[in-house]
N, C-alpha and C positions, 0 to 999 in steps of 0.2 A: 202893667201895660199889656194888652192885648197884642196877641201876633195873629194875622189876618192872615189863613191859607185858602184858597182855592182848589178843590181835587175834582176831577173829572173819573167817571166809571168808578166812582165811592162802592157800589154794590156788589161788585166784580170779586172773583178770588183774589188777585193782590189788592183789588183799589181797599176791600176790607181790612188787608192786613196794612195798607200803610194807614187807614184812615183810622183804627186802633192807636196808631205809632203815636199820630199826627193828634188824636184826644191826648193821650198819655201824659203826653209831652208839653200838654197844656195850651195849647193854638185852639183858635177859633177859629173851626173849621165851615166852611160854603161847600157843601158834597153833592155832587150833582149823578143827577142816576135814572133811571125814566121810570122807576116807583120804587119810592119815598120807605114804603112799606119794607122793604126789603134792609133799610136801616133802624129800624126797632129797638134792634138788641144794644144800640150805642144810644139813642135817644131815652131808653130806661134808667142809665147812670149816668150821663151827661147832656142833658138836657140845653141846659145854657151856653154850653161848649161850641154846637153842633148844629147846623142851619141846613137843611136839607131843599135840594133844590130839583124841579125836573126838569130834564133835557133830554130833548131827544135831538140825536145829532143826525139823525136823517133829514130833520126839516130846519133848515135855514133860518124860518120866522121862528123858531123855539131857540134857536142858538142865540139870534138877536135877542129875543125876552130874557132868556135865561141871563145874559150879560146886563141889563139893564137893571134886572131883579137885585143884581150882585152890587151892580154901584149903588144902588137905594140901598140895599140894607151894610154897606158897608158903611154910610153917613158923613164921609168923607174923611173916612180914615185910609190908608194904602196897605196893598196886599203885600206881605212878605214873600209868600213863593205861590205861584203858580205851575199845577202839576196837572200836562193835558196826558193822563194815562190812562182815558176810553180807546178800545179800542173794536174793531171785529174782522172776521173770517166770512164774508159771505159766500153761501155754499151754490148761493142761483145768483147769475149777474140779472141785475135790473134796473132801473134808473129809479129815484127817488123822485117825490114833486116835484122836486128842483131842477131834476133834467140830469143829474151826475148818476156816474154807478155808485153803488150803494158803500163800497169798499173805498172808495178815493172819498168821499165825500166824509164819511167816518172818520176813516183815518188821516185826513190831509184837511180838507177843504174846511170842516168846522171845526179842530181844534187852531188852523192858520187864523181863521174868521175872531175866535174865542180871543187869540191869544194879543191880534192888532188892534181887539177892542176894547183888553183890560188894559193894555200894557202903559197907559197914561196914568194907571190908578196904583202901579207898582211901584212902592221906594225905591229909590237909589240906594244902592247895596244889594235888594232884594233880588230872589230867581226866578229862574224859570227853567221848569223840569220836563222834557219831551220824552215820554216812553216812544221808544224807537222799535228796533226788530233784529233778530240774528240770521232774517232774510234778506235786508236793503243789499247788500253786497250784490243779489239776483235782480237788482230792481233796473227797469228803467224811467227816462224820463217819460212827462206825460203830457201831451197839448191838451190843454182845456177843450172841451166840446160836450154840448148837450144834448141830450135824448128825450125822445117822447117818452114820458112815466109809460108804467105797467106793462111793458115788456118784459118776461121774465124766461131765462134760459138757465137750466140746471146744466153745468157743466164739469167738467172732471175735479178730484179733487188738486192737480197740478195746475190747472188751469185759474181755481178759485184763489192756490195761494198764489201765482204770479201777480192777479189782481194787488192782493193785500201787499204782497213786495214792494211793487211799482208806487201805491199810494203811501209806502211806511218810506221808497227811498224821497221821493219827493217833500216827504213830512221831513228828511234829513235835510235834505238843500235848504228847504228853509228857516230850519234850525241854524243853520252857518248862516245867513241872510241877516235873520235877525237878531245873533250877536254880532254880527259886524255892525248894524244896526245901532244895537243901544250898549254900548260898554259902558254905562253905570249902572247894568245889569251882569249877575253870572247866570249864564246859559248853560246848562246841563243838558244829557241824553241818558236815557240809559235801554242798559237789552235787558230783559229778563228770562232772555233764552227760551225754551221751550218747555213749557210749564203746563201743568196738571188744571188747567178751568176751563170752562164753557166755550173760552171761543174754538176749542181744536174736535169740537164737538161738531160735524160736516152733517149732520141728517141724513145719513146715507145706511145701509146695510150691514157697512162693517164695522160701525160705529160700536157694537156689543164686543165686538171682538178685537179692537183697539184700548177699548176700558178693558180687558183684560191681558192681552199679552204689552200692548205699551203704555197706559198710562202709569201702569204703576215702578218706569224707572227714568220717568221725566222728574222735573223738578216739583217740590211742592209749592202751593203760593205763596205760603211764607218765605221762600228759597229766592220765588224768581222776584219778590217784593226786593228783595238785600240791597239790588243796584239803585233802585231808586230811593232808601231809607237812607242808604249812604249819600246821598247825594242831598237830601234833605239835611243829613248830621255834617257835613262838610263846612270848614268853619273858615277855610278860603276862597278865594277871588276867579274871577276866569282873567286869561291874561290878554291885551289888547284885543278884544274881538272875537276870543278863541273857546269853541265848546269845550267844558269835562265832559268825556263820555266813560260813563260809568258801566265797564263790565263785572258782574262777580263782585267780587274785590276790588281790583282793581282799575284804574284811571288812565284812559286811554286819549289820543284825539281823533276825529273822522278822518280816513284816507284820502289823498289827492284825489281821487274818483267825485267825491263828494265838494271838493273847494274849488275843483276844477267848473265843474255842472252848475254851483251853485247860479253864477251869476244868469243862465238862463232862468231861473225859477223866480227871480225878480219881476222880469217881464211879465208873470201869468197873471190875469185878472180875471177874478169872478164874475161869472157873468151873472 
């Protein structure tokens, strides 16, 4: 019997190492990536395994297709786990077509979007896996509001990751949302810390000089992949409403900060 996974940023340093795991392991995988080409090396020895899809999460109308594409070729079978683990750093705030900054929309608005739109097509029992950040704890909350596209401001690199915080804590609120939501679902999170790929890559100067006095005692991506394999190999339940948040090793829950806030992030609607 086939197990139906969905993974978002397939292409990525970890989204590679778990979507390895996630072939291995024998699941039929839906890997979403914004070229296709960049999964070759898994399409050469499992071909029939492996459904490559592209998505770009900057554009709204791509999230919609890409979701659509999923329910056709799933045929009406249901997804086993769901894992929104795209993510990014953008280095210049600017708004996408859609009107969002580039960072909330990535990290928040299209994997929310992804996730209310599979979530009728998920078994009962099945999950759902939010790579989160070892920044939300910096994050605040965020009122929906649109911008005219193609404004673009390079700004500091503090500045870039508050961005990403704010959009990774708001990705947390409604992670608790929607396991309060659907408890015939287990809702997972996981951090994978501060890791060794592309997104801490800022386009700036010092960026030669970071690939060599820091990148090399962050994590690997196999390293920071761990919280979310574990979370895929987890062979228990969430308990009444309640996230696993998978750090490392070990199995933590979100803080009152997070359960507290949640219920405003119910209210936000896309515009």
């Amino acid at each position: 019997m086939e197990r139906h996974v969905v993974i978002t940023g397939a292409s990525g340093g970890i989204g590679k190492v778990v979507l390895k795991h996630l072939l291995e392991n024998g699941y039929t995988v839906y890997a979403a990536c914004r070229d296709s080409s960049r999964l070759k090396e898994f399409l050469d020895y499992m071909p029939d395994s492996l459904h490559p899809i592209t998505l770009d999460m900057e554009s709204l109308a791509c999230v919609g297709e890409f979701c659509s594409e999923v329910i056709e070729k799933l045929s009406g079978c249901r997804i086993e786990m769901l894992i929104n683990n795209a993510g990014m750093i953008a280095p210049v705030v600017e708004s996408t077509a859609d009107g969002y900054e580039r960072s909330l929309q990535v990290n928040y608005i299209a994997p929310k979007l992804i996730t209310e739109r599979l979530a009728p097509h998920i078994a009962p029992g099945g999950k759902v896996i939010n790579t989160l950040s070892c920044t939300i704890n910096n994050g605040d909350f965020i009122q929906m509001e649109k911008h005219p596209p193609g404004q673009s401001i390079r700004e500091s690199t503090i500045s870039s990751l508050k961005h990403y915080s704010d959009a990774k804590y708001m990705m947390a609120l409604y992670t608790v949302n929607f396991a309060q939501a659907h408890k015939e679902i287990t809702v997972c999170a996981a951090d994978p810390g501060i890791v060794n790929t592309g997104i801490i890559t800022m386009h700036r100067w010092y960026d030669p000089l970071a690939d060599i006095f820091f990148r090399p005692f962050i994590k690997s991506p196999a390293r920071g992949a761990r919280p979310i394999i574990n979370a895929i190999e987890f062979t228990g339940t969430g308990e009444n409403g309640k996230i696993l948040f998978f750090k490392g090793n070990r199995i933590t829950g979100l803080g009152r900060k997070f359960l507290a806030a949640a219920e405003r992030e119910k209210e936000i609607t896309i515009l």
